[in-house]
N, C-alpha and C positions, 0 to 999 in steps of 0.2 A: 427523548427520541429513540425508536428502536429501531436496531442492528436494521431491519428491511427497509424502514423510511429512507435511511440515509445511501443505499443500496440502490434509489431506484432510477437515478441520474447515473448508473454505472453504464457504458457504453463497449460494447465489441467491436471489435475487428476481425474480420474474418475474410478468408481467401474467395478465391474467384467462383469454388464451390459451396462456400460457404459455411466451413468448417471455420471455430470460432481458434483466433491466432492469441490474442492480446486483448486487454482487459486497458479502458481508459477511464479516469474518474476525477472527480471535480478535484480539486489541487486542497483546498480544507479539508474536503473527506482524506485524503492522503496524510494532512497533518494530524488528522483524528486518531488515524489508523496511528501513524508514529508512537502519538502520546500515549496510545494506547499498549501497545507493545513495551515503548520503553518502562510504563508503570509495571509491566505481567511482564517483564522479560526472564526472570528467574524462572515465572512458572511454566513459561513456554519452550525454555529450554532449548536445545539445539536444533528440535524437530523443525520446528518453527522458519529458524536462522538459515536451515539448509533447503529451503528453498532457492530456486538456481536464482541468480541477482538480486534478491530479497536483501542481503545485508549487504550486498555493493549500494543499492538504490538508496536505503537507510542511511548510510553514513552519508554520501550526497547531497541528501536533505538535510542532515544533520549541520554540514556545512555550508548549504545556501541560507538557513536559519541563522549562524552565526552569525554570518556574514550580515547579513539585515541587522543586529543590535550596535 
């Protein structure tokens, strides 16, 4: 499956004029993204990391994951 297939269940949110806010996505595609990251985390390096909530959100799931086993 390619990067756009899985992309195309992606949903926006956007304000009253329609300026897009926030990005929603199917809860698998977010465990994709995870596994995917934590394999390439080396090579993504901090650019990545330092996106604003990006590594709050990660460890969150990191922990609802756990928690599931």
């Amino acid at each position: 499956m390619y990067l756009s297939d899985m992309l195309e269940d992606v949903q926006f949110v956007v304000d009253a004029e329609g300026n897009k806010k926030a990005v929603q996505i199917d809860f698998s595609l977010w465990e994709a993204i995870l596994s995917f990251i934590e394999k390439h985390e080396e090579d993504a390096g901090e650019e990545l990391l330092n996106i604003p909530g990006l590594a709050e959100a990660i460890e969150q799931s990191r922990q609802r994951m756990k928690s599931r086993i």
